[in-house]
PDB file of N, H, CA, C and O in Angstrom:
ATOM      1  N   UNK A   1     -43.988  29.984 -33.327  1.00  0.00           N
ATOM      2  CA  UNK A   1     -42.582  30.280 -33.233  1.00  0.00           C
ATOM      3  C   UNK A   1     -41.770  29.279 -34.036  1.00  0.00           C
ATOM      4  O   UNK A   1     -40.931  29.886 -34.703  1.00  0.00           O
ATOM      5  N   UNK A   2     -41.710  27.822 -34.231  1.00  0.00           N
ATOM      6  H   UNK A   2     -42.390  27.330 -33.689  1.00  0.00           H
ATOM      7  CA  UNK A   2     -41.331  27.111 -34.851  1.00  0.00           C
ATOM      8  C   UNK A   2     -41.326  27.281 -35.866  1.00  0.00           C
ATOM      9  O   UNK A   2     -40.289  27.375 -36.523  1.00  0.00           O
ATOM     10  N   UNK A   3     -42.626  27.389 -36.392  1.00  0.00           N
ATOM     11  H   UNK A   3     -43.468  27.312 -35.859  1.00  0.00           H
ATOM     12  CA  UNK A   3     -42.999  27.869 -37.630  1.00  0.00           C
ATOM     13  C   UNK A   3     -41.726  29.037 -38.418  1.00  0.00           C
ATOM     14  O   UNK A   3     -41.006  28.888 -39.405  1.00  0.00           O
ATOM     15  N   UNK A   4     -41.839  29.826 -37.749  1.00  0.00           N
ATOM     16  H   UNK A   4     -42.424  29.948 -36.947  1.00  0.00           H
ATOM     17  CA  UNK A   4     -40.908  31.180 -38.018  1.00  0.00           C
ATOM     18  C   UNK A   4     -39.174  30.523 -37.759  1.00  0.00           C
ATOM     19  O   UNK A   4     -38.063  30.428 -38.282  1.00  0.00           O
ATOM     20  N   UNK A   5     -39.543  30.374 -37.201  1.00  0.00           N
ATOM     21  H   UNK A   5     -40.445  30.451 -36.777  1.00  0.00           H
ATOM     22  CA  UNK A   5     -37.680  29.353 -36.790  1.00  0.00           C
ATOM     23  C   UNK A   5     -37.119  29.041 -38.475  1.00  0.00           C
ATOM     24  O   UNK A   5     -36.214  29.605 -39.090  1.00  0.00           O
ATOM     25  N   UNK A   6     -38.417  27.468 -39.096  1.00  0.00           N
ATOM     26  H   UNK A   6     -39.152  27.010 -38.597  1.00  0.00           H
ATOM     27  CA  UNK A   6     -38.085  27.061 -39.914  1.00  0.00           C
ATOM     28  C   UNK A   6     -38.035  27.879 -41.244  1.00  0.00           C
ATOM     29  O   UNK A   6     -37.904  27.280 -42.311  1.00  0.00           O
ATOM     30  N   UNK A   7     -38.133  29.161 -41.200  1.00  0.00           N
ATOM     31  H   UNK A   7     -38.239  29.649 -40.333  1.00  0.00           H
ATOM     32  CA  UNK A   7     -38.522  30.377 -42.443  1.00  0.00           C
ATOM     33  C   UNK A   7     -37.436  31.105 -42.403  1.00  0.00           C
ATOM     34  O   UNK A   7     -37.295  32.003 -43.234  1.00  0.00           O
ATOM     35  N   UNK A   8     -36.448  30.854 -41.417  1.00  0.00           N
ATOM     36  H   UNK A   8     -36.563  30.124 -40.743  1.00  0.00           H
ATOM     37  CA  UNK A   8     -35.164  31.618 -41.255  1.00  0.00           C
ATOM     38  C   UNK A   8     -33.537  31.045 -42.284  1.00  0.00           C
ATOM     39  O   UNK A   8     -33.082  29.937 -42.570  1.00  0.00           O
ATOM     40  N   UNK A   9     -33.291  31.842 -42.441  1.00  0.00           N
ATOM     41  H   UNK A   9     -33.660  32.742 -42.209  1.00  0.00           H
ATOM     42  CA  UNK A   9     -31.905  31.145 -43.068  1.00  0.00           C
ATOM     43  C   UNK A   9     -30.957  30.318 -42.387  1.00  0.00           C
ATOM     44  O   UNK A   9     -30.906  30.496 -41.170  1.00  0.00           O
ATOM     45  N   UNK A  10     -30.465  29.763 -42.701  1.00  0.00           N
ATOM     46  H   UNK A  10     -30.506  29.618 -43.690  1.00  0.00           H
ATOM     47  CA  UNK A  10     -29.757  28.612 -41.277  1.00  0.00           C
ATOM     48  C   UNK A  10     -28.531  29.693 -40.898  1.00  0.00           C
ATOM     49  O   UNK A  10     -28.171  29.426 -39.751  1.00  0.00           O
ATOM     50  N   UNK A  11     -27.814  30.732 -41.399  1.00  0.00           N
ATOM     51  H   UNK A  11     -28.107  30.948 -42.331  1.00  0.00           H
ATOM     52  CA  UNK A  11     -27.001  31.864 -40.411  1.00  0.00           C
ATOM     53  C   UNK A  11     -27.984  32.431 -39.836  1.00  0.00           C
ATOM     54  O   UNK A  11     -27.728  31.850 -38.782  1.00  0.00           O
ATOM     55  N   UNK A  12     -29.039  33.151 -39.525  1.00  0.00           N
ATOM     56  H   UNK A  12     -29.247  33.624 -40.382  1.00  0.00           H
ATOM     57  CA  UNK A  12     -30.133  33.794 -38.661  1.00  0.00           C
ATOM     58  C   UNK A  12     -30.480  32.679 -37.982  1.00  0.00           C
ATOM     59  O   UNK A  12     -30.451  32.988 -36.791  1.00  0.00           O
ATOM     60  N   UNK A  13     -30.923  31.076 -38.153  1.00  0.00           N
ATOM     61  H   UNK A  13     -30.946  30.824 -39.121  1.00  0.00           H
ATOM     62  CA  UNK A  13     -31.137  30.194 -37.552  1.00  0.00           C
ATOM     63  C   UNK A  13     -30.256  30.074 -36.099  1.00  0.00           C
ATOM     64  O   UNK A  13     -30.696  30.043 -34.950  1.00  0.00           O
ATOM     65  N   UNK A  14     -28.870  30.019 -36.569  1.00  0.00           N
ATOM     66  H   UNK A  14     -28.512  30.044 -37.503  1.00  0.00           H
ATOM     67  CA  UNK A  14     -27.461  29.899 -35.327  1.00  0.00           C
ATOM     68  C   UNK A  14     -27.723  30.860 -34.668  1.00  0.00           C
ATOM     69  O   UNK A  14     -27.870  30.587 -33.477  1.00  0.00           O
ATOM     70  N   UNK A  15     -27.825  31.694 -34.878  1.00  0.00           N
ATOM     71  H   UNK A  15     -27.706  31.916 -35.846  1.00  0.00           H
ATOM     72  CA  UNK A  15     -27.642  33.424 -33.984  1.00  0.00           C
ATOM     73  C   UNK A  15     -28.595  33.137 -33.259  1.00  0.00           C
ATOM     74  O   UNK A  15     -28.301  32.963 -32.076  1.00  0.00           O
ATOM     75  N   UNK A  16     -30.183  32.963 -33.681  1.00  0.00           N
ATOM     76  H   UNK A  16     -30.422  33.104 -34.642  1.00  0.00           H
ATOM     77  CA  UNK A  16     -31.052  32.932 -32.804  1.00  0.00           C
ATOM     78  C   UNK A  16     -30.756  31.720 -31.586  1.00  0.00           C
ATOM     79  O   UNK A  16     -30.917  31.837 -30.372  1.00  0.00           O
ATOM     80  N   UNK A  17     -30.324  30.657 -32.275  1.00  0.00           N
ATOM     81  H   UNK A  17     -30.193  30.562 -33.262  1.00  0.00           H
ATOM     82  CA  UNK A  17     -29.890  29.460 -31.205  1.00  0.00           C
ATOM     83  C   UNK A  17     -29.087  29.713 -30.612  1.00  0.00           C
ATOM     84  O   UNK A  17     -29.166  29.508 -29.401  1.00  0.00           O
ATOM     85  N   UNK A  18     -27.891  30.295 -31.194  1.00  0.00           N
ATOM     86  H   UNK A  18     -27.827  30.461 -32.178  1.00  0.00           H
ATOM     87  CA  UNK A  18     -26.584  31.347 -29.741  1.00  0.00           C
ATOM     88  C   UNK A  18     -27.456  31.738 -29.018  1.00  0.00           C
ATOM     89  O   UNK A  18     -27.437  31.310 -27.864  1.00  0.00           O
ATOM     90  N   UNK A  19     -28.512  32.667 -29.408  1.00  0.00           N
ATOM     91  H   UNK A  19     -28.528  33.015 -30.345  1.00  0.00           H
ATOM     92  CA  UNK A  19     -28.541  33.431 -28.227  1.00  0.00           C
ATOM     93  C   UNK A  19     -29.757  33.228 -27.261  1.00  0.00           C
ATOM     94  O   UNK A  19     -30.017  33.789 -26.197  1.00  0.00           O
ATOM     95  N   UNK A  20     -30.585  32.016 -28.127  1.00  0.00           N
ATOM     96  H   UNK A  20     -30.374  31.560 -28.991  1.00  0.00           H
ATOM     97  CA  UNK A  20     -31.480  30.935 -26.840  1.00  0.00           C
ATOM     98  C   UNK A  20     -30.460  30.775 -25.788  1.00  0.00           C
ATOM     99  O   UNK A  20     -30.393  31.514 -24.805  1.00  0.00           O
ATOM    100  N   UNK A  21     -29.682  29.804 -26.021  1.00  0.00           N
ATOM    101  H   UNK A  21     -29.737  29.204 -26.820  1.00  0.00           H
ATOM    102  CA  UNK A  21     -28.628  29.148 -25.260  1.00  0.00           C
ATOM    103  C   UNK A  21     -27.876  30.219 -24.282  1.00  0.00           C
ATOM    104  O   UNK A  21     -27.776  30.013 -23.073  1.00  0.00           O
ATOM    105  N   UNK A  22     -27.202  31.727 -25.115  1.00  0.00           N
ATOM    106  H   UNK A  22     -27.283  31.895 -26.097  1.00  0.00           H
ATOM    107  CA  UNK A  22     -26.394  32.090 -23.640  1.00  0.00           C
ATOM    108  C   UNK A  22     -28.002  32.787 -22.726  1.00  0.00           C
ATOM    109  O   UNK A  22     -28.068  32.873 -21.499  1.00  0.00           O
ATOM    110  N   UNK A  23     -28.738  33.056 -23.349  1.00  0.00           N
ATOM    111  H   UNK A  23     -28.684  32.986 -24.345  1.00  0.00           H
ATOM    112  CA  UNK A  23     -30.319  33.703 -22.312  1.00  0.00           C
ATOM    113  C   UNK A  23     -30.382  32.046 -21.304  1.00  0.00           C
ATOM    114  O   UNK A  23     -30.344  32.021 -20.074  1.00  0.00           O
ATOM    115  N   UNK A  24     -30.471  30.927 -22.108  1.00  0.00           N
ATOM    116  H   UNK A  24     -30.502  30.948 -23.107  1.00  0.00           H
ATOM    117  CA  UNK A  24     -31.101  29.730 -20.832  1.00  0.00           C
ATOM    118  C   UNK A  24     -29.455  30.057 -19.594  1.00  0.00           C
ATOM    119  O   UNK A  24     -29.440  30.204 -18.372  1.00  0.00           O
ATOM    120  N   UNK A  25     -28.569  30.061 -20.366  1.00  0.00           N
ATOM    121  H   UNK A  25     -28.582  29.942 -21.359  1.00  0.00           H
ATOM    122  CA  UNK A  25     -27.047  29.699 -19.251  1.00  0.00           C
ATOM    123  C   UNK A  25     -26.999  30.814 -18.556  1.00  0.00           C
ATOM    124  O   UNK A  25     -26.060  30.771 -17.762  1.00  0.00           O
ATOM    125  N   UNK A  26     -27.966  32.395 -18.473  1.00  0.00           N
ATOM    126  H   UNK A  26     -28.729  32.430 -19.119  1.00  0.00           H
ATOM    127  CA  UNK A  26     -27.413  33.227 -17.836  1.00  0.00           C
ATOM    128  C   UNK A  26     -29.437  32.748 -16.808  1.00  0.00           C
ATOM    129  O   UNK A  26     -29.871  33.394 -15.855  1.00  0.00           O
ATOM    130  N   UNK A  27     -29.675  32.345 -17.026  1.00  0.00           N
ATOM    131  H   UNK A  27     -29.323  31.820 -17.800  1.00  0.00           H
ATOM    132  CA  UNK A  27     -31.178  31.788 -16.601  1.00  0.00           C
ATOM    133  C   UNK A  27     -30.756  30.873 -15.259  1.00  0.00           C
ATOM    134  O   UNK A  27     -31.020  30.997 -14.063  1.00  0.00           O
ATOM    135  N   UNK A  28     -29.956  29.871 -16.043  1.00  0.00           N
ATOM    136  H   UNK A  28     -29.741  29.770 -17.015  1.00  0.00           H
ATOM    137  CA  UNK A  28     -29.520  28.689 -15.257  1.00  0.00           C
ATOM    138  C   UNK A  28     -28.608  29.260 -13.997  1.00  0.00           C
ATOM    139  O   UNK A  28     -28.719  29.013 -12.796  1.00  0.00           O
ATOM    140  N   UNK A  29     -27.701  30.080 -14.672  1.00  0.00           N
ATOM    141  H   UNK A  29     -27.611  30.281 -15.647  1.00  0.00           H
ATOM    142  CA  UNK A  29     -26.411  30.194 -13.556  1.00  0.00           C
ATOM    143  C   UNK A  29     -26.961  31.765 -12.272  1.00  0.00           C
ATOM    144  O   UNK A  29     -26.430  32.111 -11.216  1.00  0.00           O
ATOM    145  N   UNK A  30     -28.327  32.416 -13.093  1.00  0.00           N
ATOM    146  H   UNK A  30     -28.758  32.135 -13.950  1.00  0.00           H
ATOM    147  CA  UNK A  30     -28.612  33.236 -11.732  1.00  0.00           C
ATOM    148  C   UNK A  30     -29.696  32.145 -10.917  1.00  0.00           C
ATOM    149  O   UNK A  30     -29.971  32.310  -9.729  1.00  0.00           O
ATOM    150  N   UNK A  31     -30.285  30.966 -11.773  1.00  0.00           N
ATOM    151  H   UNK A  31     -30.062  30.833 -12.738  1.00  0.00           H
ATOM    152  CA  UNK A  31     -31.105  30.433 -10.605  1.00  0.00           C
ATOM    153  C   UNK A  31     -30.568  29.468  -9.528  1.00  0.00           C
ATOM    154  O   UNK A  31     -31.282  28.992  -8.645  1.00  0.00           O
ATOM    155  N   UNK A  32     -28.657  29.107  -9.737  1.00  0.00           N
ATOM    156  H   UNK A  32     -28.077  29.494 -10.454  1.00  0.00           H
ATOM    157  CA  UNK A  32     -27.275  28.416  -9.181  1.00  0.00           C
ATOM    158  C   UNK A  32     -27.621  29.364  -8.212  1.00  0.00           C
ATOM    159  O   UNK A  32     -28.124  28.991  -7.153  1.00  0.00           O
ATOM    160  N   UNK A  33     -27.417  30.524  -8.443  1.00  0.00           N
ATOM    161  H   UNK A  33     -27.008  30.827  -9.304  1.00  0.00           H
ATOM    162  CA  UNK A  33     -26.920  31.571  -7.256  1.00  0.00           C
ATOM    163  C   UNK A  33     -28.131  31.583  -6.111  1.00  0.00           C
ATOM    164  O   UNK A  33     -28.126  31.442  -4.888  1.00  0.00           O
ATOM    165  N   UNK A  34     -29.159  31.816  -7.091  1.00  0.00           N
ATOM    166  H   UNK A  34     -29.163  31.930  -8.084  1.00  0.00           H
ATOM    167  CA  UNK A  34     -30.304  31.849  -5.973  1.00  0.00           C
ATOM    168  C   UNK A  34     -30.992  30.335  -5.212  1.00  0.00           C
ATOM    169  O   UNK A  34     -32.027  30.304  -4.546  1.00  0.00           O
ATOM    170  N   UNK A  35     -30.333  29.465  -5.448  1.00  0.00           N
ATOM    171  H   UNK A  35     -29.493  29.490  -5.989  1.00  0.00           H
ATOM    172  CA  UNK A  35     -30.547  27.778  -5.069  1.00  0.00           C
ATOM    173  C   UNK A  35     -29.406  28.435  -3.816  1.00  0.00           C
ATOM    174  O   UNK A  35     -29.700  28.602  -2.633  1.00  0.00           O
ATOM    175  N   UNK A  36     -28.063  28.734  -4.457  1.00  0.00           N
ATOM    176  H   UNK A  36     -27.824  28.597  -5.418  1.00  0.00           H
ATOM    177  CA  UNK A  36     -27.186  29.020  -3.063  1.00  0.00           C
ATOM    178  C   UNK A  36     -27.422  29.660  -1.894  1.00  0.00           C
ATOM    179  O   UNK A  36     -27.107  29.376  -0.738  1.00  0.00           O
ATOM    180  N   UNK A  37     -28.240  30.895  -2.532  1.00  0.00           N
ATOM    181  H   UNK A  37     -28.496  31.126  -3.471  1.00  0.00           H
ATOM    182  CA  UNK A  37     -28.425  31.622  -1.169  1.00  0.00           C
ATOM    183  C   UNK A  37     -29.671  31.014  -0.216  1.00  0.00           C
ATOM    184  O   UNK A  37     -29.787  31.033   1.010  1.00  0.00           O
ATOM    185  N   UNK A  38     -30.408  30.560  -1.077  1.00  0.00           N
ATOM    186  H   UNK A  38     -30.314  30.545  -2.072  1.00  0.00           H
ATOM    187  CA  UNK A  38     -31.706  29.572   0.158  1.00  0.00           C
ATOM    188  C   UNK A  38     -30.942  28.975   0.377  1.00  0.00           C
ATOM    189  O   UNK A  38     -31.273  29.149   1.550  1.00  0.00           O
ATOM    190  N   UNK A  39     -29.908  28.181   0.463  1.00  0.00           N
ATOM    191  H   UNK A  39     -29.639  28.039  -0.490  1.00  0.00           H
ATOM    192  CA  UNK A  39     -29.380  26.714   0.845  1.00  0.00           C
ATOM    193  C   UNK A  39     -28.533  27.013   2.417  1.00  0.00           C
ATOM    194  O   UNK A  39     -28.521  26.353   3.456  1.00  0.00           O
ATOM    195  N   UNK A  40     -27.823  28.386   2.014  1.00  0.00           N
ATOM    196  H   UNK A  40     -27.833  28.923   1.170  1.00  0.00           H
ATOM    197  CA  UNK A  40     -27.017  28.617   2.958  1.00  0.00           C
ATOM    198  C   UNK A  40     -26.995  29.107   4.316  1.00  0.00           C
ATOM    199  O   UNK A  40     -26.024  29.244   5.060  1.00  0.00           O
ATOM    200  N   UNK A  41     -28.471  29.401   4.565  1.00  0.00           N
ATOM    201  H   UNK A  41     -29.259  29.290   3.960  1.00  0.00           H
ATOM    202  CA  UNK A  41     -29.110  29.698   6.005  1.00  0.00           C
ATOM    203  C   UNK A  41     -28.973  27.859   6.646  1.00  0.00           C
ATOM    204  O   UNK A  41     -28.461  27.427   7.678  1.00  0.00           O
ATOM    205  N   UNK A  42     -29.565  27.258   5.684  1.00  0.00           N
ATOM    206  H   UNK A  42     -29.981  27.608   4.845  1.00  0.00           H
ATOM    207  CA  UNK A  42     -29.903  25.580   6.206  1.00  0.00           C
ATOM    208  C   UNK A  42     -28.648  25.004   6.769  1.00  0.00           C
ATOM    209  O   UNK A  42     -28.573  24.357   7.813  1.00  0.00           O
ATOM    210  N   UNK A  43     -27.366  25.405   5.712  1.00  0.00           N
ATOM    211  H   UNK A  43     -27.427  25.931   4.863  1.00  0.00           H
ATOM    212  CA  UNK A  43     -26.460  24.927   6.328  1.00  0.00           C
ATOM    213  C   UNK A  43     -25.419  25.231   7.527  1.00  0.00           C
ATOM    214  O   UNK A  43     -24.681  24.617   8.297  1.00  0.00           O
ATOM    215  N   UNK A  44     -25.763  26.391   7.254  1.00  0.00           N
ATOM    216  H   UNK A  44     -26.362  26.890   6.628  1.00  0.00           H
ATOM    217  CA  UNK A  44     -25.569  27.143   8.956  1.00  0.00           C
ATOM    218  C   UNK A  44     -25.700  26.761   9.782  1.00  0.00           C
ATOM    219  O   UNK A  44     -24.833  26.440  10.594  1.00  0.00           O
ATOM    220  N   UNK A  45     -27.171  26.628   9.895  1.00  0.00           N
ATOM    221  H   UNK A  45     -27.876  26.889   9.236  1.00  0.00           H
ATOM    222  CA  UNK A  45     -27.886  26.440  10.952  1.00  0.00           C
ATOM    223  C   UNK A  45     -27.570  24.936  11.758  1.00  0.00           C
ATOM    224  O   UNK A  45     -27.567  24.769  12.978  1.00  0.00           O
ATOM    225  N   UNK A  46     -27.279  23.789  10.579  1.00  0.00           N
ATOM    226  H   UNK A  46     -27.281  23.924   9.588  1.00  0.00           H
ATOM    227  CA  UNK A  46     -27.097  22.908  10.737  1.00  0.00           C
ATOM    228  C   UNK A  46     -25.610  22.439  11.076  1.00  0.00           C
ATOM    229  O   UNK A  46     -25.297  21.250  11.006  1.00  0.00           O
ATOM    230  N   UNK A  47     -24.763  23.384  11.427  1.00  0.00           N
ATOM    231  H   UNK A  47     -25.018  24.350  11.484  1.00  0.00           H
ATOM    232  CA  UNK A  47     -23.913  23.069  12.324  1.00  0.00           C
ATOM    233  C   UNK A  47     -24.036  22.226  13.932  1.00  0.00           C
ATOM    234  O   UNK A  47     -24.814  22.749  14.730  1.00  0.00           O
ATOM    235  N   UNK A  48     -23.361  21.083  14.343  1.00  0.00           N
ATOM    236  H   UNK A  48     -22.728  20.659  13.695  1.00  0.00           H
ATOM    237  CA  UNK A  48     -23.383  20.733  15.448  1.00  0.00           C
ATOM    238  C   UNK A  48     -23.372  21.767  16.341  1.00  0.00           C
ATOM    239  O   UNK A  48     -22.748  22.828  16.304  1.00  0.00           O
ATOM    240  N   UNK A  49     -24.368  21.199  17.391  1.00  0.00           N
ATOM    241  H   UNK A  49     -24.874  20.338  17.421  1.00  0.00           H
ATOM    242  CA  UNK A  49     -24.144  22.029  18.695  1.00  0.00           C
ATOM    243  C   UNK A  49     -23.782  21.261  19.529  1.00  0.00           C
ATOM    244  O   UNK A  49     -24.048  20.061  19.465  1.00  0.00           O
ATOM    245  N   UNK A  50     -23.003  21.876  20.615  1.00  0.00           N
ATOM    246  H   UNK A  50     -22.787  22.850  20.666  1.00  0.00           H
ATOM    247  CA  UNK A  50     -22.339  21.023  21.043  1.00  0.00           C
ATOM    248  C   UNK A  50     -23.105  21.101  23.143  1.00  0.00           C
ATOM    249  O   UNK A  50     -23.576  22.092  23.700  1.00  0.00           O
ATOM    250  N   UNK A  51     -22.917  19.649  23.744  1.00  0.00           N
ATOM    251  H   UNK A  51     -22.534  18.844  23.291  1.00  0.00           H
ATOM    252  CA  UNK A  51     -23.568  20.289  24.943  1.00  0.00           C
ATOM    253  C   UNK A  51     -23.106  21.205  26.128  1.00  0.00           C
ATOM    254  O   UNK A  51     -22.122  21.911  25.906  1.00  0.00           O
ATOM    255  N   UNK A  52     -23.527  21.257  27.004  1.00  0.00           N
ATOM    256  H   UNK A  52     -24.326  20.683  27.185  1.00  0.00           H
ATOM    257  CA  UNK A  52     -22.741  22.537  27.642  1.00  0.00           C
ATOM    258  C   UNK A  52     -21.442  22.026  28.007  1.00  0.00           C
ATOM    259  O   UNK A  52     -20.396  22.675  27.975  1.00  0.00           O
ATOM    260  N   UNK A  53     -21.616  20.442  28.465  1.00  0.00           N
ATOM    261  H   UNK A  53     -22.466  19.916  28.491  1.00  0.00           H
ATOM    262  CA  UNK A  53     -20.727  19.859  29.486  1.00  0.00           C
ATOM    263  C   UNK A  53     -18.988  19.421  28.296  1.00  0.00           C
ATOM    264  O   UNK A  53     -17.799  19.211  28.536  1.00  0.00           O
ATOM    265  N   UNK A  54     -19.782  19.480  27.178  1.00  0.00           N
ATOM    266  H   UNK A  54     -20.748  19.651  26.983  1.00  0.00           H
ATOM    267  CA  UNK A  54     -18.532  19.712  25.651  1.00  0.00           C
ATOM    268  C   UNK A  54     -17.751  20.491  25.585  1.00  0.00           C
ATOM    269  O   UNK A  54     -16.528  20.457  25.449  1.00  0.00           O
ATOM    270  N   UNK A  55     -18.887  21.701  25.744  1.00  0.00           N
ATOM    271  H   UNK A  55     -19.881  21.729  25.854  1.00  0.00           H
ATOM    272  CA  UNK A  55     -18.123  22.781  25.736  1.00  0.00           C
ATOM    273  C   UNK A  55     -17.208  23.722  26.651  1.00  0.00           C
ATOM    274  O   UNK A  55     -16.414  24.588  26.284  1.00  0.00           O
ATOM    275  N   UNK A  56     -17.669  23.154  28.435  1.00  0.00           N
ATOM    276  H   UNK A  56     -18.314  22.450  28.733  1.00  0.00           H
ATOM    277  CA  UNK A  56     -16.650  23.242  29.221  1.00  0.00           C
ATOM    278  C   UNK A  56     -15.192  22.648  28.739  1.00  0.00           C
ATOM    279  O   UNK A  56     -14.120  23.232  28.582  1.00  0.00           O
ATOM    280  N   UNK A  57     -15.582  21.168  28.552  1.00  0.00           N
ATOM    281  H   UNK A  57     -16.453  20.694  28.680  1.00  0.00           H
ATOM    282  CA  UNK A  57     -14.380  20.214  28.090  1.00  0.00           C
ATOM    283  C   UNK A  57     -12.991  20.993  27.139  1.00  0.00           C
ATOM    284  O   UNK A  57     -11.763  20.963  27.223  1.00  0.00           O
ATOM    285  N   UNK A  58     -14.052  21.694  26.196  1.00  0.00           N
ATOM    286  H   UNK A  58     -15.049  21.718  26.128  1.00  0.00           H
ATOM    287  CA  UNK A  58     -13.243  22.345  25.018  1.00  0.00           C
ATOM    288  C   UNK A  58     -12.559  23.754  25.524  1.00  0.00           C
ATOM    289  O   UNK A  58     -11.590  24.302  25.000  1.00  0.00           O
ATOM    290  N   UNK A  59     -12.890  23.956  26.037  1.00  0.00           N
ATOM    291  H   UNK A  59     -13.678  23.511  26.463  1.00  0.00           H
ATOM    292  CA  UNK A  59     -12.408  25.518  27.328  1.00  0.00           C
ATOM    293  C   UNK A  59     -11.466  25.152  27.401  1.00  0.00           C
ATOM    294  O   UNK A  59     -10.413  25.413  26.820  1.00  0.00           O
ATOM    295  N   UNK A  60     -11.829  24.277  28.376  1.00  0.00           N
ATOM    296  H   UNK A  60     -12.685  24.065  28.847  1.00  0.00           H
ATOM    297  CA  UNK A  60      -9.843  24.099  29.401  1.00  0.00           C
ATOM    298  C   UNK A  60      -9.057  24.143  28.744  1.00  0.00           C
ATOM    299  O   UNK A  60      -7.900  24.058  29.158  1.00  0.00           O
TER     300      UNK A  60
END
């Protein structure tokens, strides 16, 4: 592949490097999304609980 890279004209060179770059950033920003959605059960979950005798307190 390099090989072929360096056999290109440097305008066909850019284009191909545009469009490495927006393929890695649309790579990067769906594997953002999918880092978010595992993350967001954890942080849920990890809300304080509070004890019963708290949560009377917080009633009244």
């Amino acid at each position: 592949m390099s090989e072929t890279l360096r056999r290109l004209k440097p305008r066909a060179a850019r284009a191909v490097q545009a469009r490495l770059f927006r393929e890695a950033s649309a790579c990067t920003e769906a594997l953002d999304r999918l880092r978010a959605i595992a993350v967001a059960p954890t942080l849920r979950d990890a809300a304080p609980v509070q004890a019963p005798a708290a949560q009377a307190a917080c009633s009244d």
